[in-house]
PDB file of N, CA, C and O in Angstrom, chain B, residues numbered from 101:
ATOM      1  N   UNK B 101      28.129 -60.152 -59.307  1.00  0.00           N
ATOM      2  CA  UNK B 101      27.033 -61.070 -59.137  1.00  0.00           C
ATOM      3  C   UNK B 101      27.389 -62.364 -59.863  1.00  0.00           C
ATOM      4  O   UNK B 101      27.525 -62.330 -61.086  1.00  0.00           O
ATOM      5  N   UNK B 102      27.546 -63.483 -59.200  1.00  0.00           N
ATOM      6  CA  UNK B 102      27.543 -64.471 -59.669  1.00  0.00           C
ATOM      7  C   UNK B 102      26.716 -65.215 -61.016  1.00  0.00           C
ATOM      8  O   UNK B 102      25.548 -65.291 -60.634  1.00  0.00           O
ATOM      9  N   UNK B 103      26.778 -65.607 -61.969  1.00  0.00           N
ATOM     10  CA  UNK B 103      26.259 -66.147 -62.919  1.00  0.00           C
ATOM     11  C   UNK B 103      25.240 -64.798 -63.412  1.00  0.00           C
ATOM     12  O   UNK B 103      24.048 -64.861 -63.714  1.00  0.00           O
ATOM     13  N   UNK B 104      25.878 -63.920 -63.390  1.00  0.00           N
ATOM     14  CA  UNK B 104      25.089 -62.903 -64.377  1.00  0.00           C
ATOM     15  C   UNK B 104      25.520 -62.466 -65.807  1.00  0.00           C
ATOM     16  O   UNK B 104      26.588 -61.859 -65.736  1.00  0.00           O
ATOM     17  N   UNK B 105      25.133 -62.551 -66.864  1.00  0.00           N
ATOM     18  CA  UNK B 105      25.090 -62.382 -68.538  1.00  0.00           C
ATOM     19  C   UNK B 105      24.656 -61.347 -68.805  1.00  0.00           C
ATOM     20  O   UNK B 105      24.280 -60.522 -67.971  1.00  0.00           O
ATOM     21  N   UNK B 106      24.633 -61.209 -69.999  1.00  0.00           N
ATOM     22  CA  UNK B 106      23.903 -59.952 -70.627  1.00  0.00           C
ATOM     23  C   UNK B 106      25.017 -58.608 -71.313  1.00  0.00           C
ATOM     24  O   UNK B 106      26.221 -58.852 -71.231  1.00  0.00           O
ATOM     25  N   UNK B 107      24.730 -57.667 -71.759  1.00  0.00           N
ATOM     26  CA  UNK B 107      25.288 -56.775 -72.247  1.00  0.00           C
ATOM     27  C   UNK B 107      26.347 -55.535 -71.544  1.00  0.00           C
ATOM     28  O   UNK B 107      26.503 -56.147 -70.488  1.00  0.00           O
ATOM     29  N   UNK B 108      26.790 -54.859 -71.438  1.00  0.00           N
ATOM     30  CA  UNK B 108      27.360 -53.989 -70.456  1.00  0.00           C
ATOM     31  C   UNK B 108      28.037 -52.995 -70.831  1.00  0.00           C
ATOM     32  O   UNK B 108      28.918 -53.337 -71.621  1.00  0.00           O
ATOM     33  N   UNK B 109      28.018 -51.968 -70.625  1.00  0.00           N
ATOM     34  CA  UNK B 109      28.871 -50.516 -71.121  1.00  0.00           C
ATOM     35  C   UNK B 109      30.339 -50.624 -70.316  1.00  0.00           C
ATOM     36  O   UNK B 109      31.394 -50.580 -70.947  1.00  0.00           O
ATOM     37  N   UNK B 110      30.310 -50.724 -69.296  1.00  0.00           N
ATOM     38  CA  UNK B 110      31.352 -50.952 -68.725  1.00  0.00           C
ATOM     39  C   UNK B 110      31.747 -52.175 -67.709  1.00  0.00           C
ATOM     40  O   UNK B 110      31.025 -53.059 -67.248  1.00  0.00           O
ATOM     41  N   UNK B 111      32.875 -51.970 -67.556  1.00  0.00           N
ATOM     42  CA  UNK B 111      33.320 -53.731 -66.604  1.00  0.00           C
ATOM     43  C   UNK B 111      34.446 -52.589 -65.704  1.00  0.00           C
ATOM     44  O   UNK B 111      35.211 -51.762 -66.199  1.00  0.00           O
ATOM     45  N   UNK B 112      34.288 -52.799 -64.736  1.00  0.00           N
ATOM     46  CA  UNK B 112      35.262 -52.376 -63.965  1.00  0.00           C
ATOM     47  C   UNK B 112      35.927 -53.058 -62.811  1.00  0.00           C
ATOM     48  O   UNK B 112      35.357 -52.937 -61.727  1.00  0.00           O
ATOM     49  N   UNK B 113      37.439 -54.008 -62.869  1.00  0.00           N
ATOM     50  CA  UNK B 113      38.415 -54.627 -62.044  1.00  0.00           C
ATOM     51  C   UNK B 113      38.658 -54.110 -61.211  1.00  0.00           C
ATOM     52  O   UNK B 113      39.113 -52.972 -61.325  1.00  0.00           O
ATOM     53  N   UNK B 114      38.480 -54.669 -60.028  1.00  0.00           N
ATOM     54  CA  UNK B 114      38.489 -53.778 -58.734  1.00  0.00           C
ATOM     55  C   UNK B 114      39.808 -55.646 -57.943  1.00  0.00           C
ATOM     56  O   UNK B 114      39.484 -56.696 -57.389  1.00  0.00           O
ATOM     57  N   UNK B 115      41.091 -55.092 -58.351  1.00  0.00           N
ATOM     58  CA  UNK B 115      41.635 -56.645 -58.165  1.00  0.00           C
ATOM     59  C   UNK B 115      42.766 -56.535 -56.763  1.00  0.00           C
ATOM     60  O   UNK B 115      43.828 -57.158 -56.778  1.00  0.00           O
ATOM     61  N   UNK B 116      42.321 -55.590 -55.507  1.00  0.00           N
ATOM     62  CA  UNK B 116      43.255 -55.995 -54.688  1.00  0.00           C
ATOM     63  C   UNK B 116      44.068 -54.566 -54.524  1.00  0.00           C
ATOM     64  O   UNK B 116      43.832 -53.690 -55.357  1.00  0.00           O
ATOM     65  N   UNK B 117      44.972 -54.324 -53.522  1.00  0.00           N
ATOM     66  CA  UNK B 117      45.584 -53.267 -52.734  1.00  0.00           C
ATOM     67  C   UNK B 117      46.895 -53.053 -53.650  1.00  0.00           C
ATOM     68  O   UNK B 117      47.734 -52.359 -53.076  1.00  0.00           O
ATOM     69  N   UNK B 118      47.216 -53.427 -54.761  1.00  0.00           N
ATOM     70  CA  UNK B 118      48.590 -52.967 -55.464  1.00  0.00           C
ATOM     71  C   UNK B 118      48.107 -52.245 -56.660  1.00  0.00           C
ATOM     72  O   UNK B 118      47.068 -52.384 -57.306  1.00  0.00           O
ATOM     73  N   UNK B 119      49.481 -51.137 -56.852  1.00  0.00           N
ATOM     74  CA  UNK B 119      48.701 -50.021 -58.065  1.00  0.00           C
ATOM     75  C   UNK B 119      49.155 -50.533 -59.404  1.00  0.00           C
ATOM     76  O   UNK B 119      50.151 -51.231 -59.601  1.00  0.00           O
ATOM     77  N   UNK B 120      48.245 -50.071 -60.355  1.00  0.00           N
ATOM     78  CA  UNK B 120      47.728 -50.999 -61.321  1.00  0.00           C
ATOM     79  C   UNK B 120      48.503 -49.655 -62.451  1.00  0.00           C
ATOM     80  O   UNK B 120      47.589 -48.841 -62.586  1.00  0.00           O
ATOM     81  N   UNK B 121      49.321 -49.317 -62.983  1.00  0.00           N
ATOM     82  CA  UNK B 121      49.868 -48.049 -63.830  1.00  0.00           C
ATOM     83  C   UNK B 121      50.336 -48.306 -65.255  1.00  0.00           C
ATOM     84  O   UNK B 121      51.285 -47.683 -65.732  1.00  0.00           O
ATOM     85  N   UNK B 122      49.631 -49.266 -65.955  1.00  0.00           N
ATOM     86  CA  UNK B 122      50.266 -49.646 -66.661  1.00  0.00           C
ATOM     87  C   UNK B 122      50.026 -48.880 -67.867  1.00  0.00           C
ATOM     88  O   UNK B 122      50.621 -49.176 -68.904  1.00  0.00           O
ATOM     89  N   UNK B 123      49.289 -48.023 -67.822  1.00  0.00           N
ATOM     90  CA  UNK B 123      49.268 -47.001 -68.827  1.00  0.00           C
ATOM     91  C   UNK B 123      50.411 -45.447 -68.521  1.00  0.00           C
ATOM     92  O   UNK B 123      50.390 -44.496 -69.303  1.00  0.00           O
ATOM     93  N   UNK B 124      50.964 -45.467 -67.763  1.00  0.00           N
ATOM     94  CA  UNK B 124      51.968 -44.254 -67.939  1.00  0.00           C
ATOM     95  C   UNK B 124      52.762 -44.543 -68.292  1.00  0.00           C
ATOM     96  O   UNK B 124      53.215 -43.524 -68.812  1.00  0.00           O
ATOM     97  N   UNK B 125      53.773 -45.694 -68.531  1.00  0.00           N
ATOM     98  CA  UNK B 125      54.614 -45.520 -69.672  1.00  0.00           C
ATOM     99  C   UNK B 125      54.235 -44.989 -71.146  1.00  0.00           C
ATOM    100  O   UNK B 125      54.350 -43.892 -71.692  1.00  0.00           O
ATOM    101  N   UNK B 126      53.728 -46.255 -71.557  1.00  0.00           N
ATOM    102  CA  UNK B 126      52.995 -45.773 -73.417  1.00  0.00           C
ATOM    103  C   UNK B 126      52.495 -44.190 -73.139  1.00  0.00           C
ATOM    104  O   UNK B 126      52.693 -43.454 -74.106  1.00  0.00           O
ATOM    105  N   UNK B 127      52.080 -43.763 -72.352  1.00  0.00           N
ATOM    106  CA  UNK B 127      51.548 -41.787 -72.657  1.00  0.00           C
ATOM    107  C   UNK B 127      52.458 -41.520 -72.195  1.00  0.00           C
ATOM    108  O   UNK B 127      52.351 -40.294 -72.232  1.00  0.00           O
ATOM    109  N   UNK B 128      53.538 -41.746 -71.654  1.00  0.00           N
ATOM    110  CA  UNK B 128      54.538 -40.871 -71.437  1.00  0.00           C
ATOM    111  C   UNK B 128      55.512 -41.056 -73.038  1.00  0.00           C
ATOM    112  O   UNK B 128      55.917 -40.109 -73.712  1.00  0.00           O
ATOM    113  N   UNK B 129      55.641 -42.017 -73.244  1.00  0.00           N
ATOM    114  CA  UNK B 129      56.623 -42.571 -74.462  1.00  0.00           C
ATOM    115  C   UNK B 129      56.039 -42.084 -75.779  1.00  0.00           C
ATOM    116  O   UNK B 129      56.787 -42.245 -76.744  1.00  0.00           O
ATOM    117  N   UNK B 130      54.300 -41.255 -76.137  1.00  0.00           N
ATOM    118  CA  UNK B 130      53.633 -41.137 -76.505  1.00  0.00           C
ATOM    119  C   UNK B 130      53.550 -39.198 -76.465  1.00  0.00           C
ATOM    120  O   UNK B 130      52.969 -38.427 -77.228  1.00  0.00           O
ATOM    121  N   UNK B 131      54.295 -38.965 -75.384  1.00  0.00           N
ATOM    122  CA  UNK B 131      54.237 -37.412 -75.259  1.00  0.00           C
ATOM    123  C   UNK B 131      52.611 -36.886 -74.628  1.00  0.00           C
ATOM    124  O   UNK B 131      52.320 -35.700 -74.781  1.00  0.00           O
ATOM    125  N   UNK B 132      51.859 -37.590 -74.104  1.00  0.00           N
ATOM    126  CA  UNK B 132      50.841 -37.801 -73.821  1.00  0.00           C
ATOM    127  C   UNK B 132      50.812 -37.454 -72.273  1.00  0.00           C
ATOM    128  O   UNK B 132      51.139 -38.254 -71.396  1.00  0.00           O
ATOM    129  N   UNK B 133      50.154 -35.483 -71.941  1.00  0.00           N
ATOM    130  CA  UNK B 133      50.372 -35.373 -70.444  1.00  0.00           C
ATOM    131  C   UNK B 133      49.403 -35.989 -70.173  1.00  0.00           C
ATOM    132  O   UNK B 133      48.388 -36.096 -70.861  1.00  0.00           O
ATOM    133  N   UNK B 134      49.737 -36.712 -68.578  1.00  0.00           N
ATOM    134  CA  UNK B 134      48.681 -37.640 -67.474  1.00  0.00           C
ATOM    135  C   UNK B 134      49.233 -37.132 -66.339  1.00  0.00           C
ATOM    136  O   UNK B 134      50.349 -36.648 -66.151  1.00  0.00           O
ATOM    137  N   UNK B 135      48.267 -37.309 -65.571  1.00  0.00           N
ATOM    138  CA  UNK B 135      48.304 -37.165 -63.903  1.00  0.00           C
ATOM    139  C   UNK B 135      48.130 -38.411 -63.195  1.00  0.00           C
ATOM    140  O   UNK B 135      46.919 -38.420 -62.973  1.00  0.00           O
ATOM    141  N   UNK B 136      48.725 -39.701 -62.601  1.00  0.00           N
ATOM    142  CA  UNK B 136      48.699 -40.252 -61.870  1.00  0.00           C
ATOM    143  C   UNK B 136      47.876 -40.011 -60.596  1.00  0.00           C
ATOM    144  O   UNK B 136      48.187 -39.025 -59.929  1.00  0.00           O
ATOM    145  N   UNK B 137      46.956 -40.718 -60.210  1.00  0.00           N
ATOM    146  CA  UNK B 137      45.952 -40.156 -59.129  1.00  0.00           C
ATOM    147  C   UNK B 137      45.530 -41.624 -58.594  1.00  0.00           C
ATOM    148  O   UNK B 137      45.861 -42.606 -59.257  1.00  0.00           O
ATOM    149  N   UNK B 138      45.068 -41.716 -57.837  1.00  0.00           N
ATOM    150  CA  UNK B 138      44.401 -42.453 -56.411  1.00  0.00           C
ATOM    151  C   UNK B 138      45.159 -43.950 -56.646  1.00  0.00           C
ATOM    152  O   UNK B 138      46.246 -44.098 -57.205  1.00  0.00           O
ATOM    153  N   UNK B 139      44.538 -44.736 -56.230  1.00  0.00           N
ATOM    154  CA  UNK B 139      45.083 -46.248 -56.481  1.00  0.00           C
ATOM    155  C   UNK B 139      46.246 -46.630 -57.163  1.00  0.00           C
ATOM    156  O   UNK B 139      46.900 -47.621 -56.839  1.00  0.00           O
ATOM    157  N   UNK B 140      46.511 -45.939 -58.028  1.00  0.00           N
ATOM    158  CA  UNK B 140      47.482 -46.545 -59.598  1.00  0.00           C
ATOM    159  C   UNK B 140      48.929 -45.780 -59.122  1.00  0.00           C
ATOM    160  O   UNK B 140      49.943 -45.630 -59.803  1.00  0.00           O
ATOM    161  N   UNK B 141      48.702 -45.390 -57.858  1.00  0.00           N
ATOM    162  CA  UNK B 141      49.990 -44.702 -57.453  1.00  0.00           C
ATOM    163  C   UNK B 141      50.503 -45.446 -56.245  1.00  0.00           C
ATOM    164  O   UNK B 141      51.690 -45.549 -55.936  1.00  0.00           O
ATOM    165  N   UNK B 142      49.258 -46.059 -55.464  1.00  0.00           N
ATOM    166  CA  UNK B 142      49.543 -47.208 -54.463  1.00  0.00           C
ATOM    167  C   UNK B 142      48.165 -46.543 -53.399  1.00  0.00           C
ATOM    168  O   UNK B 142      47.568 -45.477 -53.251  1.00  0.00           O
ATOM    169  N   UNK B 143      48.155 -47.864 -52.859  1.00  0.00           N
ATOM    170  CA  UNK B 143      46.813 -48.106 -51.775  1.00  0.00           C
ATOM    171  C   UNK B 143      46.317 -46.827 -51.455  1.00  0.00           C
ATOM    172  O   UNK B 143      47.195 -45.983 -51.273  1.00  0.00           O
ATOM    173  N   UNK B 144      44.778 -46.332 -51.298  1.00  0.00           N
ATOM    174  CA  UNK B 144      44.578 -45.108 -50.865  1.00  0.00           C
ATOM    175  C   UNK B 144      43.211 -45.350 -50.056  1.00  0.00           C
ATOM    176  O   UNK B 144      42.558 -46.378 -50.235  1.00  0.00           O
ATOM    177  N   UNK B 145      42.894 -44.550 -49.340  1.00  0.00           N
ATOM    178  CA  UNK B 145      41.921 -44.481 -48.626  1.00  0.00           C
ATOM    179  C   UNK B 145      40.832 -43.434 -49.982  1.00  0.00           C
ATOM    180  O   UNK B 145      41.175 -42.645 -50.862  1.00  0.00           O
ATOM    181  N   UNK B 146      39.479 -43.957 -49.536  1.00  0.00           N
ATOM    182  CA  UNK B 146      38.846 -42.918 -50.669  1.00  0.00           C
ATOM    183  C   UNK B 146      39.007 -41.177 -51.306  1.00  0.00           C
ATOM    184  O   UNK B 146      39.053 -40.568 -52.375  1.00  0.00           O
ATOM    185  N   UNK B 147      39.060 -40.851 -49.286  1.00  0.00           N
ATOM    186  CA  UNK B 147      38.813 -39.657 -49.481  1.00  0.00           C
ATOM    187  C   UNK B 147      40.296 -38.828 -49.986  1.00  0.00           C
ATOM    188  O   UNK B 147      40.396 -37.646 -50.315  1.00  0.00           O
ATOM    189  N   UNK B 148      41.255 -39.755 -49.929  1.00  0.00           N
ATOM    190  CA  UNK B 148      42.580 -39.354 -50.731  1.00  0.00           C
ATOM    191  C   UNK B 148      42.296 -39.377 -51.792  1.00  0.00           C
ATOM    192  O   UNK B 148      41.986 -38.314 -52.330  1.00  0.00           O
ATOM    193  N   UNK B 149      42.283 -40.735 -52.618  1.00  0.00           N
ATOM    194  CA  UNK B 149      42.284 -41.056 -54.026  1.00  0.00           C
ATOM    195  C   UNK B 149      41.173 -39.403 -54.714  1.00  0.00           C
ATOM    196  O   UNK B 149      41.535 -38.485 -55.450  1.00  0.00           O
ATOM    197  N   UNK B 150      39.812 -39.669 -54.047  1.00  0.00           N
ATOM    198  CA  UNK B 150      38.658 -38.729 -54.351  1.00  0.00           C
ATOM    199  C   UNK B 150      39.920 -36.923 -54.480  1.00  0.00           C
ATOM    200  O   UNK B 150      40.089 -36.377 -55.570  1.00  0.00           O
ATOM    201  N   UNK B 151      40.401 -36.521 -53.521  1.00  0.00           N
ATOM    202  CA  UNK B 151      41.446 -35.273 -53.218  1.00  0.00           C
ATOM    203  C   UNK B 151      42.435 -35.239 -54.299  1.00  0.00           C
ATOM    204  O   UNK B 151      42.638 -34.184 -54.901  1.00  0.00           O
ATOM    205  N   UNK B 152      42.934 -36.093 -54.529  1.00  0.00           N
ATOM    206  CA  UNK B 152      43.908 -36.436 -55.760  1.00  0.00           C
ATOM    207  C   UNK B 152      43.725 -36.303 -56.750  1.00  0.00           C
ATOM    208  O   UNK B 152      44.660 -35.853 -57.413  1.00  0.00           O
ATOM    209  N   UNK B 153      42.668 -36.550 -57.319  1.00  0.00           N
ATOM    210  CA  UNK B 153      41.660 -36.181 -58.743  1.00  0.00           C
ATOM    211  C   UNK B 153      40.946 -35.243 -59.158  1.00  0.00           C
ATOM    212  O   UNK B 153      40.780 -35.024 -60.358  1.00  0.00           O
ATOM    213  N   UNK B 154      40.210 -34.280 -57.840  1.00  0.00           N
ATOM    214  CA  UNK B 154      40.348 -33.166 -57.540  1.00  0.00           C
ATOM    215  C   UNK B 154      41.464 -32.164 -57.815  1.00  0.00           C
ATOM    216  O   UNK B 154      41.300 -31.226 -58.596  1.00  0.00           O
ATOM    217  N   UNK B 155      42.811 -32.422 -57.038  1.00  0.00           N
ATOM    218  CA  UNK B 155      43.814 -31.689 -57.354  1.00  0.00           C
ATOM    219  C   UNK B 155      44.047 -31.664 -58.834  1.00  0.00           C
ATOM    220  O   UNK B 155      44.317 -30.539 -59.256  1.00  0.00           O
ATOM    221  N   UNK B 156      44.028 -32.194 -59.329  1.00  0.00           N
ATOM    222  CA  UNK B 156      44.605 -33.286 -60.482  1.00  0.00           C
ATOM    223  C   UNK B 156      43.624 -32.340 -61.490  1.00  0.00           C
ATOM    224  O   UNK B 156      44.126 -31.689 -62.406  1.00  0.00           O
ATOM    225  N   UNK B 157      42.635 -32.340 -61.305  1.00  0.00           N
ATOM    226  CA  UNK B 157      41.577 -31.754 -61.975  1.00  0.00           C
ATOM    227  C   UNK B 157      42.253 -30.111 -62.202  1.00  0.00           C
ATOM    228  O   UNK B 157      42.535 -29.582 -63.277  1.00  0.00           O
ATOM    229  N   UNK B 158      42.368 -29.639 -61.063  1.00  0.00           N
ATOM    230  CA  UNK B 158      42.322 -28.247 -60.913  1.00  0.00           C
ATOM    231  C   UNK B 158      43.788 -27.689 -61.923  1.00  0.00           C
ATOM    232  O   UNK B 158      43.773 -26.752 -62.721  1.00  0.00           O
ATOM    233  N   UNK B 159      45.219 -28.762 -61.519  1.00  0.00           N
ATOM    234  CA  UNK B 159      45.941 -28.809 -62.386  1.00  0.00           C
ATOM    235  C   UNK B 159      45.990 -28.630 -64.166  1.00  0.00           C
ATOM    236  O   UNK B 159      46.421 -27.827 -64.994  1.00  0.00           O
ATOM    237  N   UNK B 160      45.438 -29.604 -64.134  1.00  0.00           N
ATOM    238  CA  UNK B 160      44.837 -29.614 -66.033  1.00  0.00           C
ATOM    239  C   UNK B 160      43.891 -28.368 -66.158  1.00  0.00           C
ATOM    240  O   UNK B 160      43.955 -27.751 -67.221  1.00  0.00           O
ATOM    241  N   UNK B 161      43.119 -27.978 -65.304  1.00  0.00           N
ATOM    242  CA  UNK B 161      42.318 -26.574 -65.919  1.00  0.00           C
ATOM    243  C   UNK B 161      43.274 -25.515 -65.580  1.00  0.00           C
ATOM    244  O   UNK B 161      42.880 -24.482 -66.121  1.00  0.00           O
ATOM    245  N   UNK B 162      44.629 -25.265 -64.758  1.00  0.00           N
ATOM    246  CA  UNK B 162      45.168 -24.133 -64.862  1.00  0.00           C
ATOM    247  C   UNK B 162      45.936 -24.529 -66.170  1.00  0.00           C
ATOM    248  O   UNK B 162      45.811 -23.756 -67.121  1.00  0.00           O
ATOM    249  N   UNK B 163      46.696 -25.617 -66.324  1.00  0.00           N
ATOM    250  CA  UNK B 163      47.515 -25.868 -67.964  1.00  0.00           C
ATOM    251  C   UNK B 163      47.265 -25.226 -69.176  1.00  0.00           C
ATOM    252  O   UNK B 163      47.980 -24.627 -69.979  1.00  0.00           O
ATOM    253  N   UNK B 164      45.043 -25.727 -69.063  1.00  0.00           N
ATOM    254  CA  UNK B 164      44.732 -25.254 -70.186  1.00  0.00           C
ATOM    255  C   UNK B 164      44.143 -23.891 -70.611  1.00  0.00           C
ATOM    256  O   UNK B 164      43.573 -23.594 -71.661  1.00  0.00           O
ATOM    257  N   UNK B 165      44.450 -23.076 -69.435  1.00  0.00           N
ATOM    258  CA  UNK B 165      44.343 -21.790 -69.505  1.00  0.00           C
ATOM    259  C   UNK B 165      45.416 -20.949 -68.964  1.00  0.00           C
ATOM    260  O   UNK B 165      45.262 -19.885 -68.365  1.00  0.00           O
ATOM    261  N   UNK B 166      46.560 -21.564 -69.250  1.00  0.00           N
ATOM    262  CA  UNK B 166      47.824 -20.837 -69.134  1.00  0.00           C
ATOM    263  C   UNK B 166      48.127 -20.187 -67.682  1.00  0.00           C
ATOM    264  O   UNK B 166      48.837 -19.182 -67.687  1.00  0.00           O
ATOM    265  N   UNK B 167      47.643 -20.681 -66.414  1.00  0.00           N
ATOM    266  CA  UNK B 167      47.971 -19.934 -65.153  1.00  0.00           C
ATOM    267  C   UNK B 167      48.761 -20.766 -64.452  1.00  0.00           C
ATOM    268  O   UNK B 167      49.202 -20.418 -63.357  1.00  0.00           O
ATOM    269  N   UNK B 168      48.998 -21.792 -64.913  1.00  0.00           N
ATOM    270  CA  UNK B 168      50.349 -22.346 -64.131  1.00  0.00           C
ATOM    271  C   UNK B 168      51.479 -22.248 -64.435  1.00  0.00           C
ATOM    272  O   UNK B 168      51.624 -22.087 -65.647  1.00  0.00           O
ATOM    273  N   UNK B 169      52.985 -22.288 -63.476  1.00  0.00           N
ATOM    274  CA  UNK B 169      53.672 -21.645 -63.659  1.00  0.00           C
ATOM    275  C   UNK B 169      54.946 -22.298 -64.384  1.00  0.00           C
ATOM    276  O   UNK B 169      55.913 -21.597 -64.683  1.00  0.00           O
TER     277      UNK B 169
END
């Protein structure tokens, strides 16, 4: 919204069709596991990006209960 002020919990950049990853180096260099998911991997349609994070999800809960292989 144009000329709007005030306080805000969050701000979220929504800047265009190229992926934005600039946090997996430092957590990788950091020993820090991540999953790369929707946009930040390159252009996605929602219901990908949405599937990806999902997967992604299901991943980290088998990790942290030891069923992956």
């Amino acid at each position: 919204m144009t000329g709007a002020s005030g306080e805000f919990d969050q701000v979220i950049v929504a800047s265009g069709p190229r992926p934005v990853n600039a946090l997996a180096e430092p957590l990788a260099a950091l020993g820090i596991p991540f999953t790369a998911v929707g946009d930040c991997t390159g252009p996605r349609k929602i219901q990908d990006a949405v599937h990806g994070g999902f997967l992604a999800a299901l991943n980290c809960d088998q990790h942290q209960h030891g069923d992956a292989a």
